[in-house]
SERO-4910 file (N, C-alpha, C, O; in steps of 0.05 Angstrom, whole numbers):
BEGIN
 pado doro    nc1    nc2    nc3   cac1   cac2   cac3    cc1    cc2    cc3    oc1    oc2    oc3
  Unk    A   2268   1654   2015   2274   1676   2033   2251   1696   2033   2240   1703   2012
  Unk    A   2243   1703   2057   2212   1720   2062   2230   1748   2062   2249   1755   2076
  Unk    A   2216   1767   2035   2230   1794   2050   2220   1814   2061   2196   1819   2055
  Unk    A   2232   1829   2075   2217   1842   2095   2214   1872   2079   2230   1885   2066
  Unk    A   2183   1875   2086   2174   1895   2072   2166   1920   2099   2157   1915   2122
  Unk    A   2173   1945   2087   2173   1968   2106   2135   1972   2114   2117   1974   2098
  Unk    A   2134   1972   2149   2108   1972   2157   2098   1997   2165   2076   2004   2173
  Unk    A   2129   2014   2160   2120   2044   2177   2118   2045   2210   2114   2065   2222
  Unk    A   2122   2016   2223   2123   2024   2246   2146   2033   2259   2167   2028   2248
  Unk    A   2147   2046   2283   2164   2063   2296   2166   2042   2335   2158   2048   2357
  Unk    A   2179   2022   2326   2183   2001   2357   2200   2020   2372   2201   2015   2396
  Unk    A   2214   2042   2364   2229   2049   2389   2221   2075   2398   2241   2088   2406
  Unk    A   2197   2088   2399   2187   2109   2402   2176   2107   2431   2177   2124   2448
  Unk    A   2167   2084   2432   2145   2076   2463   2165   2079   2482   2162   2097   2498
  Unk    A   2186   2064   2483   2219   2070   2504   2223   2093   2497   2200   2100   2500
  Unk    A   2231   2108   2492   2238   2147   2478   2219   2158   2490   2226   2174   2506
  Unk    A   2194   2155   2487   2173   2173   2500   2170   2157   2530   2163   2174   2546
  Unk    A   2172   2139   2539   2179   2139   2571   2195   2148   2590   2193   2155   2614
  Unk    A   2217   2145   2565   2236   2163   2587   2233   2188   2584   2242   2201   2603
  Unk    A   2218   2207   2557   2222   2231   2567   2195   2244   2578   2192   2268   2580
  Unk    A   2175   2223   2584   2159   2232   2597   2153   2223   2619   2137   2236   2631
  Unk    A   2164   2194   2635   2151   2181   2660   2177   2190   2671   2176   2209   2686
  Unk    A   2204   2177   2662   2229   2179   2672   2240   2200   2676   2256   2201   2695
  Unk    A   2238   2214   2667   2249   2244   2664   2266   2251   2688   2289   2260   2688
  Unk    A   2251   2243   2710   2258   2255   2727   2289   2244   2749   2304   2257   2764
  Unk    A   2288   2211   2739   2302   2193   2749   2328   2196   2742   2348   2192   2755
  Unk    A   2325   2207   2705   2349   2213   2695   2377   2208   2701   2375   2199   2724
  Unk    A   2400   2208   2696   2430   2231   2710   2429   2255   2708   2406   2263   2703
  Unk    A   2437   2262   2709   2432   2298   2715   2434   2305   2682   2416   2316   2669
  Unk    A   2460   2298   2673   2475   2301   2649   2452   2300   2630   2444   2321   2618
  Unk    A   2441   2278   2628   2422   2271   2597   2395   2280   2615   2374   2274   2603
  Unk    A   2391   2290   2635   2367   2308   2649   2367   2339   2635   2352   2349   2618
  Unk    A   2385   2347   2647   2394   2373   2629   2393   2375   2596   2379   2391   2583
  Unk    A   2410   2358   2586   2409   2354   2555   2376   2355   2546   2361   2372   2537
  Unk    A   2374   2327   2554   2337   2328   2542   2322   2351   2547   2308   2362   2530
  Unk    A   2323   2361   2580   2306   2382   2588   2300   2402   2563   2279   2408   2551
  Unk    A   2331   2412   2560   2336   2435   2537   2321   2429   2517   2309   2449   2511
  Unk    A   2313   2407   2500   2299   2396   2481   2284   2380   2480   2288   2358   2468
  Unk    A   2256   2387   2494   2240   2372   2506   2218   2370   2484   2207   2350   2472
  Unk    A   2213   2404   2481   2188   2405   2453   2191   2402   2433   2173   2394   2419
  Unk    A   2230   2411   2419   2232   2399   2386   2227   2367   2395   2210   2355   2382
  Unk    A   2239   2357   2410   2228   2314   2409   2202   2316   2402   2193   2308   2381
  Unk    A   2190   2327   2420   2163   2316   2432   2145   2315   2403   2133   2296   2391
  Unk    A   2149   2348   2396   2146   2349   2356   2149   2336   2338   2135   2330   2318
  Unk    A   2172   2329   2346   2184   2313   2323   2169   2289   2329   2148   2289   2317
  Unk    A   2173   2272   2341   2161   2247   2350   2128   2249   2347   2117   2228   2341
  Unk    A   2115   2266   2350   2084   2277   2338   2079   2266   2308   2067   2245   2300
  Unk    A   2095   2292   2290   2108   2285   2258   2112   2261   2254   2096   2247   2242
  Unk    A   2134   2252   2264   2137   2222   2254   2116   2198   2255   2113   2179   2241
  Unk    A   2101   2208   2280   2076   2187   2283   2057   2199   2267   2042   2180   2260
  Unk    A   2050   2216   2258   2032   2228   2243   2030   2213   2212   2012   2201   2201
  Unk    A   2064   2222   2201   2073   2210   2178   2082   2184   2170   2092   2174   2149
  Unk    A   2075   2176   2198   2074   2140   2185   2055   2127   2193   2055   2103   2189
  Unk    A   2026   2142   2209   1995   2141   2194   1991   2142   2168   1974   2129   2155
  Unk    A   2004   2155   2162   2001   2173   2127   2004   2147   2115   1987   2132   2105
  Unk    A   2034   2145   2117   2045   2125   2098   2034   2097   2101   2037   2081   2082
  Unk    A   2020   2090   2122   2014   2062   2124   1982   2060   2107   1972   2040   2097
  Unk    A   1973   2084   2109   1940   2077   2085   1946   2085   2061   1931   2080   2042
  Unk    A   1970   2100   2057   1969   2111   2030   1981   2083   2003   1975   2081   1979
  Unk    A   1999   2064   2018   2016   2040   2006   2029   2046   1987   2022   2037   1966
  Unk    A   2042   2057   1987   2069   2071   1970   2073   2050   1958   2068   2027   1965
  Unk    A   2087   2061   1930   2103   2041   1917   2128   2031   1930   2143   2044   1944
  Unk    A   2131   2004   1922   2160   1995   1939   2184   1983   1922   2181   1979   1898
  Unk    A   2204   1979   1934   2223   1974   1914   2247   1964   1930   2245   1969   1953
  Unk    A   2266   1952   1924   2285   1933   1949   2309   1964   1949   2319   1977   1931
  Unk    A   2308   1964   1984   2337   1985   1993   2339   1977   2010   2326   1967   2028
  Unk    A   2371   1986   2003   2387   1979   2034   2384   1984   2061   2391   1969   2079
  Unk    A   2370   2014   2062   2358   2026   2088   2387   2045   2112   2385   2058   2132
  Unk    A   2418   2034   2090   2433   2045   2115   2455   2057   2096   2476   2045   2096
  Unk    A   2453   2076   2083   2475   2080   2063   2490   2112   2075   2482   2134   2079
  Unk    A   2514   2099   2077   2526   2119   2089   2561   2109   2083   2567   2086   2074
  Unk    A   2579   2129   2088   2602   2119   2080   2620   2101   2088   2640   2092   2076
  Unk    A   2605   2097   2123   2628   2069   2123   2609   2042   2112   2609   2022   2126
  Unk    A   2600   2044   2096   2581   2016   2085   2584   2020   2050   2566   2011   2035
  Unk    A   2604   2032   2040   2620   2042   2015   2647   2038   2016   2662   2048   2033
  Unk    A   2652   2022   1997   2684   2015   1987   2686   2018   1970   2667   2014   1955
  Unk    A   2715   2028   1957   2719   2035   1928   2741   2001   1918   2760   1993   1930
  Unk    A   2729   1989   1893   2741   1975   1883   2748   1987   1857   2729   1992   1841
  Unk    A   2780   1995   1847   2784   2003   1825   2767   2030   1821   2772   2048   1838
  Unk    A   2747   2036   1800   2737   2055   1799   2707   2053   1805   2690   2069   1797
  Unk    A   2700   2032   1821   2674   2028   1822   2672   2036   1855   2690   2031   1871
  Unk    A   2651   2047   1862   2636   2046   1885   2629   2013   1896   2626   1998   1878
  Unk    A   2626   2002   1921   2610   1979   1926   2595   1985   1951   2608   1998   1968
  Unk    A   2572   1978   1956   2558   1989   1976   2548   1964   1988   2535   1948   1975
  Unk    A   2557   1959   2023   2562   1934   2033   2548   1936   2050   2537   1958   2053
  Unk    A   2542   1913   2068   2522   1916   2097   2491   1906   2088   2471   1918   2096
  Unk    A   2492   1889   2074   2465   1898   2066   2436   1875   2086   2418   1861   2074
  Unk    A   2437   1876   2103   2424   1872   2135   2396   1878   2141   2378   1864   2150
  Unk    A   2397   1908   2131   2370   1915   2128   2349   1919   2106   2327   1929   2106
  Unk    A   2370   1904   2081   2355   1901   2054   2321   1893   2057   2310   1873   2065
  Unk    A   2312   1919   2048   2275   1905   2052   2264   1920   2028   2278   1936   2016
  Unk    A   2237   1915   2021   2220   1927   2018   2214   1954   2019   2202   1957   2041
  Unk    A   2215   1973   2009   2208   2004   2025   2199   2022   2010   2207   2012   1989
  Unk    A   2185   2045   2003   2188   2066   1988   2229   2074   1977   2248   2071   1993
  Unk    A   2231   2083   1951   2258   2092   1954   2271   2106   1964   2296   2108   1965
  Unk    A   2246   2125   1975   2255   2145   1989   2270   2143   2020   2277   2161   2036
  Unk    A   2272   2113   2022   2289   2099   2043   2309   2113   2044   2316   2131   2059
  Unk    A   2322   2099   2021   2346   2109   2009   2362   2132   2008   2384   2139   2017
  Unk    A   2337   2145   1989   2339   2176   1984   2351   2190   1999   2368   2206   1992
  Unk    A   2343   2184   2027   2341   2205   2052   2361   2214   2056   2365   2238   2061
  Unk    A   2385   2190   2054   2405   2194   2060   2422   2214   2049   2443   2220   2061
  Unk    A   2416   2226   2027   2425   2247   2010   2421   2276   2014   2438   2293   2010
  Unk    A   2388   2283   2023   2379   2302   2033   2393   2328   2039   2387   2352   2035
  Unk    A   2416   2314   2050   2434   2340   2073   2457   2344   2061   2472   2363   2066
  Unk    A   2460   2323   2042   2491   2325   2029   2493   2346   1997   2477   2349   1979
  Unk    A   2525   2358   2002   2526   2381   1989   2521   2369   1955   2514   2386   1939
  Unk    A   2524   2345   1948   2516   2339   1921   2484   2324   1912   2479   2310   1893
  Unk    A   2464   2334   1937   2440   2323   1929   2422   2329   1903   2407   2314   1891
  Unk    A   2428   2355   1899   2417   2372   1879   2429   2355   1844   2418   2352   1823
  Unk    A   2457   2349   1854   2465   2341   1832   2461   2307   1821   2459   2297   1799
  Unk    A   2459   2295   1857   2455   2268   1854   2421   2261   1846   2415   2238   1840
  Unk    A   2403   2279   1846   2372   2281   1840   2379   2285   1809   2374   2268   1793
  Unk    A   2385   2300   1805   2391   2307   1768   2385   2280   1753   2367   2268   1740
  Unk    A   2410   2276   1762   2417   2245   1754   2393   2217   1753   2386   2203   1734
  Unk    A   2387   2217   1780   2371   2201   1781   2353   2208   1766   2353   2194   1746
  Unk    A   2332   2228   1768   2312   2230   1748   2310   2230   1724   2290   2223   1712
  Unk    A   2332   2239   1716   2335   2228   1686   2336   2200   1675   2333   2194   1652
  Unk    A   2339   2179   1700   2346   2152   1694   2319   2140   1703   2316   2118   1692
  Unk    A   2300   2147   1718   2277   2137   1727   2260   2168   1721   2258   2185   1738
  Unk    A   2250   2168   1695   2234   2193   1690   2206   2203   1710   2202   2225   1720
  Unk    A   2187   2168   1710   2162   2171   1726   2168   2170   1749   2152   2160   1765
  Unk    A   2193   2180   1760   2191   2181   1795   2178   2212   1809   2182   2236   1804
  Unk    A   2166   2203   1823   2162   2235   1838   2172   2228   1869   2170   2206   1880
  Unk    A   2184   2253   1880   2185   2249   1915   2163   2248   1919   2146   2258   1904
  Unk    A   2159   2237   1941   2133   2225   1969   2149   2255   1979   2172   2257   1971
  Unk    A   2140   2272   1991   2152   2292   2019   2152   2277   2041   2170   2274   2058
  Unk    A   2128   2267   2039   2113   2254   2062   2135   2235   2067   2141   2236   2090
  Unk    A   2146   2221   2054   2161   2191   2058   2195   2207   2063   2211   2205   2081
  Unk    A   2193   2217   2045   2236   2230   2055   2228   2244   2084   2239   2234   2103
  Unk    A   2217   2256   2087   2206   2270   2129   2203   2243   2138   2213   2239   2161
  Unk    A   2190   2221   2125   2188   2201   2149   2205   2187   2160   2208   2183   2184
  Unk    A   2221   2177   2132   2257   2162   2140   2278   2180   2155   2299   2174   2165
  Unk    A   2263   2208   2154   2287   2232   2161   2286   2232   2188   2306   2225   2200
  Unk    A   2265   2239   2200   2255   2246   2226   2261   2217   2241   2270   2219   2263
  Unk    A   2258   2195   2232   2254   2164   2235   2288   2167   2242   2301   2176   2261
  Unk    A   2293   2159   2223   2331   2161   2233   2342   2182   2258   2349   2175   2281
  Unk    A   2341   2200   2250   2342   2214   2274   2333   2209   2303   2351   2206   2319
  Unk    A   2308   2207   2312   2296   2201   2333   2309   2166   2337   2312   2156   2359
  Unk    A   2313   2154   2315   2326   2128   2332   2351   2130   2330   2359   2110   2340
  Unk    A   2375   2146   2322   2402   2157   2323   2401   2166   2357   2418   2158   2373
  Unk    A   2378   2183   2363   2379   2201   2384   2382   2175   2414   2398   2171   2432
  Unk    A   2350   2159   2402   2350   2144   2427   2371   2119   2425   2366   2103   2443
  Unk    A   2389   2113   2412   2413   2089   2423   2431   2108   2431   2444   2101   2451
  Unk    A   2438   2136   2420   2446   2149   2452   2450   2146   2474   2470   2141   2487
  Unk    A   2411   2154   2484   2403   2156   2507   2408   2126   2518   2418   2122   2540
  Unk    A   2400   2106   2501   2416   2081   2502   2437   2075   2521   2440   2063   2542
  Unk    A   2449   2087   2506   2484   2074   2513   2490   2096   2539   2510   2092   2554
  Unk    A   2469   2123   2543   2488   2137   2564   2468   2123   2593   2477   2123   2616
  Unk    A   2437   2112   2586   2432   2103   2610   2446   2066   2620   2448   2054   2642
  Unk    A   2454   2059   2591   2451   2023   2598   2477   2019   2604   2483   2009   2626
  Unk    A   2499   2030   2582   2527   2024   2577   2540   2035   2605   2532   2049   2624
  Unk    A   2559   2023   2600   2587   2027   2623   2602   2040   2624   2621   2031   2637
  Unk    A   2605   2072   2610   2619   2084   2600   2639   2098   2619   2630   2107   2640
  Unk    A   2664   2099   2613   2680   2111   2622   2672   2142   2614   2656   2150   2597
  Unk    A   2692   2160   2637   2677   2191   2626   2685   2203   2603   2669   2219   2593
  Unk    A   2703   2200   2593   2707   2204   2566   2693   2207   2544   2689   2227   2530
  Unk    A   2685   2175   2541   2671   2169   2533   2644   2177   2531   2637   2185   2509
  Unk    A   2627   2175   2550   2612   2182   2556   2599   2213   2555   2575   2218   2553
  Unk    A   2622   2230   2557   2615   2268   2554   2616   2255   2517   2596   2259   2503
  Unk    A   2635   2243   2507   2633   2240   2469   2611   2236   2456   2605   2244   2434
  Unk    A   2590   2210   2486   2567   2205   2472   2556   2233   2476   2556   2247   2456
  Unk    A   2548   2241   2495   2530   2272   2510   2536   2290   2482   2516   2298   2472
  Unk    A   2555   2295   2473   2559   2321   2454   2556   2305   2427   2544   2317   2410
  Unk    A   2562   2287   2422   2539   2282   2400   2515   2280   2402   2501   2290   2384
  Unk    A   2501   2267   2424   2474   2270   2425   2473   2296   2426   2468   2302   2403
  Unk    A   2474   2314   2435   2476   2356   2434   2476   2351   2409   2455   2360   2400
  Unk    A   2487   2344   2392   2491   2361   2358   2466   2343   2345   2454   2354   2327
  Unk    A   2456   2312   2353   2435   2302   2346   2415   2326   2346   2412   2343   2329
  Unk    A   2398   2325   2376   2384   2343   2384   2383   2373   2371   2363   2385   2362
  Unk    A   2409   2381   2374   2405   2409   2345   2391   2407   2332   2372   2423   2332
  Unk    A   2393   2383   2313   2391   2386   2288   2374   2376   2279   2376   2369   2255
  Unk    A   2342   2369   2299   2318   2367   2295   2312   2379   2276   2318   2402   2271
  Unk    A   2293   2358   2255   2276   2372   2234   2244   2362   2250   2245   2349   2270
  Unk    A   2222   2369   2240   2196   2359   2247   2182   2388   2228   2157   2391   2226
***
């Protein structure tokens, strides 16, 4: 089995920056307006992210096998154990793959404790938790834009995707 090791590239950025720079205009009105409103945190962010995975691609981080998708519906409790399932995008990566996922959550402070005490010589990359951070996001953002230009959505549906993409877009870091 060949495993796939993290290259730092960003394949879905070139589609994301067409539409919000050639297409723009072709839009629906709906995700015209949406984007409009948040044209320069993307544009930033998407800067950052290409910036920081120049970084990361000469610097060759240490690597180590992660899952790349850890979140709670990919967690089952057996008995008293945690099991963490899905594992699809198992590669190669800095850990800070991983990491990222913790960032925002109210027990990161406590779940870092921990870890470092168990892996003493670790230090954060900054560089690498901004890169998976900004990275997730900006491709969270565009299967959005995804699903509100490709998909078939009923309106419902469809205003559900719009206001999550709105709370995506908030919550730009760069």
């Amino acid at each position: 089995m060949q495993l796939i090791r993290e290259d730092f590239i960003l394949p879905f950025l070139k589609q994301l920056k067409q539409v919000l720079r050639k297409e723009c205009a072709s839009l629906p009105m709906d995700l015209k307006c949406l984007l409009g409103a948040h044209i320069k945190p993307l544009e930033q962010s998407i800067d950052r992210v290409e910036g920081l995975s120049e970084i990361l691609r000469r610097s060759n981080p240490k690597m180590a096998l992660c899952h790349t998708d850890i979140h709670n519906w990919n967690l089952m409790q057996r008995d008293e154990q945690l099991v963490l399932i899905d594992w699809e995008g198992l590669k190669l990566a800095p850990v800070k793959a991983d990491l990222m996922f913790f960032v925002d959550k109210p027990y990161y402070d406590v779940f870092m404790n921990i870890y470092l005490k168990l892996h003493k010589d670790f230090l954060i990359n900054t560089d690498a938790l901004l890169f998976y951070h900004i990275r997730r996001k900006l491709e969270d953002i565009w299967e959005f834009i995804e699903q509100l230009l490709y998909d078939n959505q009923e309106d419902k549906e469809r205003n559900e995707t719009i206001k999550v993409l709105d709370g995506e877009l908030n919550n730009l870091v760069f």
